[in-house]
Each structure stands twice: as structure tokens, then as C-alpha cells.
N, C-alpha and C positions, 0 to 999 in steps of 0.2 A: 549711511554706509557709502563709501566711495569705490563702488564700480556699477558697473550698469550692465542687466541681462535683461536680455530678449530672449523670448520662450524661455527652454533650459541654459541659454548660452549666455555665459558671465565672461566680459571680455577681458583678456590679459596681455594682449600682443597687438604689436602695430602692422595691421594688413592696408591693401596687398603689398605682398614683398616684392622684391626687384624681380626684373631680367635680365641677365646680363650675356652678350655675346663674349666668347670664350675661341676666338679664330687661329691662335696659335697654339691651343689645345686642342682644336679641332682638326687643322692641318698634321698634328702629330702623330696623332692615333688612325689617319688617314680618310678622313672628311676632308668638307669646302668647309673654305673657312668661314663661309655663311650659315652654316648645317646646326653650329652646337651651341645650343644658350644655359644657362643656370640659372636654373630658380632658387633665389637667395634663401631659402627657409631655415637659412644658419641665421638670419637675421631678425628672427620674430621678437627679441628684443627680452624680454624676462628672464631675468637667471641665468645669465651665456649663449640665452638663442635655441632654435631647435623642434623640430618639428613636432615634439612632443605636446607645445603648447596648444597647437591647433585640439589635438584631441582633451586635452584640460579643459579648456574653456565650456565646454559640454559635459565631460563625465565631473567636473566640479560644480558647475551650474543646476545640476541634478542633486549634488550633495549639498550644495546649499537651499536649493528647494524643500529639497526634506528635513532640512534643520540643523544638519548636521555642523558640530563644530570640531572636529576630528579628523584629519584626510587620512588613511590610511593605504599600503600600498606595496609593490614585491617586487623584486627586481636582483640583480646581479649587482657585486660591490662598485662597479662603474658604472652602474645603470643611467642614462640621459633623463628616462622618463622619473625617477628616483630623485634626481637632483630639478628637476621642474615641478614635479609636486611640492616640493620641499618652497621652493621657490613662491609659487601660487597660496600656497601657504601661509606664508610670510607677508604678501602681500594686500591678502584679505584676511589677514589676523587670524589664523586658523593653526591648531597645534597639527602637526604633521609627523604621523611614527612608518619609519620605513622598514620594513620587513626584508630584511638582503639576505641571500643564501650565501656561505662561509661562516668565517672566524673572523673575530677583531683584529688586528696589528697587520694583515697582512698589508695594506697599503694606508696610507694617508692624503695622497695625493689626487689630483684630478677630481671629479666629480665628488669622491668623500669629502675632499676638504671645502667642496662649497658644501655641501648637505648638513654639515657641522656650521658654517656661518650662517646659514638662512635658520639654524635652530631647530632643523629636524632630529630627533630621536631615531634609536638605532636599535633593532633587535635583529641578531642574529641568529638565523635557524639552521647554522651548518651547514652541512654539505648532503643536501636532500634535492628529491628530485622537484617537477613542477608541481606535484599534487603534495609533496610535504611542504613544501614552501607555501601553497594553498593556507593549507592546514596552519600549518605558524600563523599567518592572518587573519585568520578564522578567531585563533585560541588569543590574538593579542588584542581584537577586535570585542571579545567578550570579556578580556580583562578589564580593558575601559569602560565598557559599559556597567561593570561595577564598580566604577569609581565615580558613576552619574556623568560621564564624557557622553557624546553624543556619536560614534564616531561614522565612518561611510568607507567603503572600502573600493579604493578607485584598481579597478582590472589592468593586470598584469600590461606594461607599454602603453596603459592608457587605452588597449586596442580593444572596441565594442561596437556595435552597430551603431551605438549613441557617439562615440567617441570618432568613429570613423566621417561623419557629418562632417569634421572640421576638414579633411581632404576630400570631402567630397565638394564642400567650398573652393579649396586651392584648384581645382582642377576648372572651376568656372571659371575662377582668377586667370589661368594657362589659357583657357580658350578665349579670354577676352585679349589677352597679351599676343599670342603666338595664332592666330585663326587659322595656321597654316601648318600646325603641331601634327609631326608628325606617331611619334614615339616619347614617351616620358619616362624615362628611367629612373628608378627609386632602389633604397637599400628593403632586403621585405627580411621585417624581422617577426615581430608579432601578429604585423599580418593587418593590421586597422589603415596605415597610410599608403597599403596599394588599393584594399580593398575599397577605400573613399576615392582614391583617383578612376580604380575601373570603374565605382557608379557615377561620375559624373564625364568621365571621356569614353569609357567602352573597353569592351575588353582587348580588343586588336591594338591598342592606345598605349597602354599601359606593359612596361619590360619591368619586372620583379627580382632582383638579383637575394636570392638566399642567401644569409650570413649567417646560417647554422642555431637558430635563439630557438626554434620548434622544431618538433622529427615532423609533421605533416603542413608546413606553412600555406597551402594550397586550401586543406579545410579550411582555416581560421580566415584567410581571404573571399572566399566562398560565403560562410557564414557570416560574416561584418558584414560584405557588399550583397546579402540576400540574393545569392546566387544556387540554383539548385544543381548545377555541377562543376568541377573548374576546368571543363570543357574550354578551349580558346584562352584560357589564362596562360599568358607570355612568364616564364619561371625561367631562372638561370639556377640550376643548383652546381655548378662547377667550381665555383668559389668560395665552397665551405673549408677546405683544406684539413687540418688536423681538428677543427672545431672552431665555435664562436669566441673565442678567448686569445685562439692563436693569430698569427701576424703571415701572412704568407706570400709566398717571394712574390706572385702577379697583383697583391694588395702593397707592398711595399713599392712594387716600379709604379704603381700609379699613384700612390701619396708623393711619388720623387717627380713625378712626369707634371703631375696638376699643381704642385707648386711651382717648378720652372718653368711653366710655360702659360700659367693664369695668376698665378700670386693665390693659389688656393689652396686653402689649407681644409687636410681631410683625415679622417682617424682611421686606427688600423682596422675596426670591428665594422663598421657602420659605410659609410660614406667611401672609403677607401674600398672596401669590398665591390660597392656600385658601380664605382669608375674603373676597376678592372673587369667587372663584367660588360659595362657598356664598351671596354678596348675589345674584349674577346669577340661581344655580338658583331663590332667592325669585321675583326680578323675573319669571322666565319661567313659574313652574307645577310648576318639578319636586319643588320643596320647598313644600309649603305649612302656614299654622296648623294647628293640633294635630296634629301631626307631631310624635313628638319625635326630636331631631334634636342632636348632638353636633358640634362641631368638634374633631379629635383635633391639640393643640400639638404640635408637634415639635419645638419648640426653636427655635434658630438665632439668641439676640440678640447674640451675639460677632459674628455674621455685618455685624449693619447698622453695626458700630463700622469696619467695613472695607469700605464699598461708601460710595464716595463722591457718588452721587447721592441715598439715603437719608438718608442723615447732612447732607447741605444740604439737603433737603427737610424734614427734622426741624426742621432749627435755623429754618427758613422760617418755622415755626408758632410761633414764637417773638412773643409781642404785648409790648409794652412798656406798665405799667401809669403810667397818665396819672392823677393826681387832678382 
């Protein structure tokens, strides 16, 4: 077989990622322009990139432990961590069925249309909440199993105590890069790549900008990073707006701000939502100059090829040059 695990961990990505200073993004949102770096983890390299691999390499190295020749898995029709199973998948020869809440047809684009190249399967369980979408995986998991598949059902975002190991790695990576770290900013969706940053920097370390994917993201951060309260857990929930689906005007000035002023590119749900909470924490005091201060990319730009209010707000900025 061609990949190589230590303990549970089956490697899939090329670590460590960059750091990159980002000083005219930094001076925008009103730091030094020494203060703001990026942690590339858009560049983990499998399937588009993206933070999600960190946690695969673990909760897949566990399903290949046990045998399993089946990844199975749940997620939203743009889901990042959806289109990397799919990916990892592919990679180590493993049939991959993705359990997405909705209907067929609504999109094609973005992340569906990798998940359809890497040869993932697709079962849709409508429009149910997180414990029926559960259920769907439960019931797709047992279909297989009567067909003598072998399958393993990797947890929602990839995000588990097991899964959270891989950023609890990246955060060792931050402290060998940046010894002077002050604040690490992350998008917190499912709750596994804060909860592995606060067990390996702290909890004072670590800013969590909620993008709406859990009603309690605070538990599931707690519970990954074996924490028995979220006492001193740094949360931004200001940034949920209409929901996790929706595009909102201070996600949209900051997808417009970090492309013209770093060449960065960032999606409306995920990474976008980050970078306006980390403008907000400026605006209010939490963050301030000589701070130094990291946004951690996660990935996610397959994602904005398939949200349709991204994608016409992109093309909006569009100017037509006049002589």
C-alpha cells in the first residue's frame, strides 16, 4: 500500500504549511504591519487544500486500522470536509458515500463538482436536522454492510477528539514558526480545529469566530479539547448573521478587503466570516497593534464556486476599464 501511518495517523498532506506576513492587510484593518501573518492551511495540498485534511489523516487512519474499506460521512451540499473525504478516498482506493442534507439539482458547482470527480457517491437525506442527517448515516452505513462493504463512519467536519490531534499538531507548527504568537484566529464551525489549537496553545491563544454550523459550538470545543468547562474560550458569535449558508455584508467587505490588499482569496461561509471577526475583534479592543496575531486559512475556495450569492457579489466587483 502507498501511504504510510504512525499510530492511527495515515498521512495525506504536505506539512508544515507556510507563514506568510500579510502587512498591507494588516495596516487596513488597523494593526502594524508587523502584527498579522497567515497560516496557509488552504495549502495542505489534497483535493483543493484545507484544513479539513489535518483531521482525516487521523479519523481515516482509525478506519483503516479497523479495516474498513468504505469512508462514510455528513455534511452540507458545499461541505469542505465532504469534498476531502471524497478526496482521501480516492487516494487510498477507498469507495467513499457522502451523506448531504438537501435535494439533488440544487447546485453543481463548487465542491459537488469535485466530489462527483474524486467518485464519491451521493445520498441525499433532505432537509433534516443534525440528528436526522445522523440517522441517514446510520441507515446508509447498515445498507453497506449488507452488501459485505466494510464501511467506517468518519464524524460530522471530521471534528473528534481523534480528529482534533491534527490541529493540535498545527498549533505546535504556530509555536515553532511565530514563538511570539500572540492570538490565532480560526473560522469555528464544528468545533475540532479550535478545539486542537486551544489543546496545544491555551485557551487565552486561541479567538473562535462562529459561522453558524452548531446552535452550541462552545460544547463541541470543550468536548474535542477535553475541557471540562468553556470557561476562557475566546468565541465571536457576531458573525452568524441570517445563518451559516448566508453571505453577510461584514463577510463580504472582508472577502473584498483580503483580496486587495494580500491576493487572498476567502469563501463567504468559512474563512470569510474569520477575517471579519478578526476586523471586528481590531475595531473593539480585543486585538490590538503589536499583538502578534495570525489568521489560520482553512481553506474552503471550491466552496464560493457554489454559493451563489458569493459568486454574484464577486462578479459585482467587477469594474469595467474606461479610457
Amino acid at each position: 500500500m502507498m501511504y504510510v501511518m504512525s499510530d492511527l495517523r495515515v498521512e495525506l498532506a504536505t506539512f508544515p504549511t507556510t507563514v506568510e506576513p500579510a502587512p498591507r492587510l494588516a495596516t487596513a484593518i488597523g494593526l502594524g504591519p508587523d502584527d498579522l501573518w497567515i497560516k496557509r492551511d488552504d495549502l495542505t495540498g489534497l483535493g483543493g487544500g484545507g484544513n479539513k485534511i489535518r483531521k482525516l489523516e487521523w479519523t481515516v487512519g482509525a478506519a483503516l486500522a479497523e479495516g474498513a474499506d468504505t469512508l462514510v460521512t455528513t455534511g452540507a451540499p458545499q461541505s469542505n470536509h465532504a469534498r476531502l473525504t471524497a478526496a482521501a478516498g480516492a487516494r487510498l482506493g477507498l469507495a467513499v458515500v457522502l451523506v448531504l442534507r438537501g435535494s439533488p439539482g440544487v447546485s453543481r458547482s463548487g465542491n459537488l463538482a469535485l466530489d462527483g470527480l474524486f467518485g464519491a457517491r451521493i445520498a441525499w437525506a433532505g432537509e433534516v436536522d443534525q440528528a436526522g442527517l445522523d440517522r441517514a448515516a446510520a441507515e446508509v452505513c447498515e445498507k453497506l454492510r449488507g452488501t459485505g462493504a466494510k464501511p467506517a463512519l468518519i464524524p460530522f467536519g471530521g471534528s473528534s477528539a481523534l480528529g482534533a490531534r491534527g490541529y493540535a499538531h498545527c498549533g505546535e507548527e504556530l509555536r515553532g514558526q511565530l514563538p511570539d504568537l500572540r492570538t490565532a484566529v480560526v473560522a469555528l464551525g464544528s468545533g475540532g480545529t479550535m478545539a486542537g489549537l486551544v489543546a496545544s496553545l491555551g485557551v487565552e491563544a486561541v479567538l473562535g469566530v462562529d459561522v453558524g454550523a452548531l446552535p452550541e459550538p462552545a460544547a463541541a470545543v470543550c468536548e474535542f479539547a477535553g475541557l471540562a468547562t468553556p470557561e476562557g474560550l475566546r468565541i465571536r458569535h457576531d458573525q452568524v448573521g441570517a445563518g451559516y449558508a448566508s453571505l453577510t455584508a461584514p463577510t463580504a467587505e472582508a472577502l473584498t478587503l483580503a483580496a486587495r490588499t494580500a491576493g487572498l482569496v476567502l469563501d463567504p461561509t468559512y474563512t470569510g466570516r474569520a477575517m471579519a471577526g478578526l476586523i471586528a475583534a481590531v475595531r473593539d479592543g480585543d486585538i490590538g497593534p503589536g499583538e502578534r496575531t495570525v489568521f489560520v486559512h482553512t481553506g474552503g475556495l471550491p466552496g464560493l464556486f457554489g454559493h451563489g450569492e458569493g459568486v454574484a457579489y464577486a462578479e459585482g466587483q467587477v469594474v469595467e476599464y474606461r479610457a
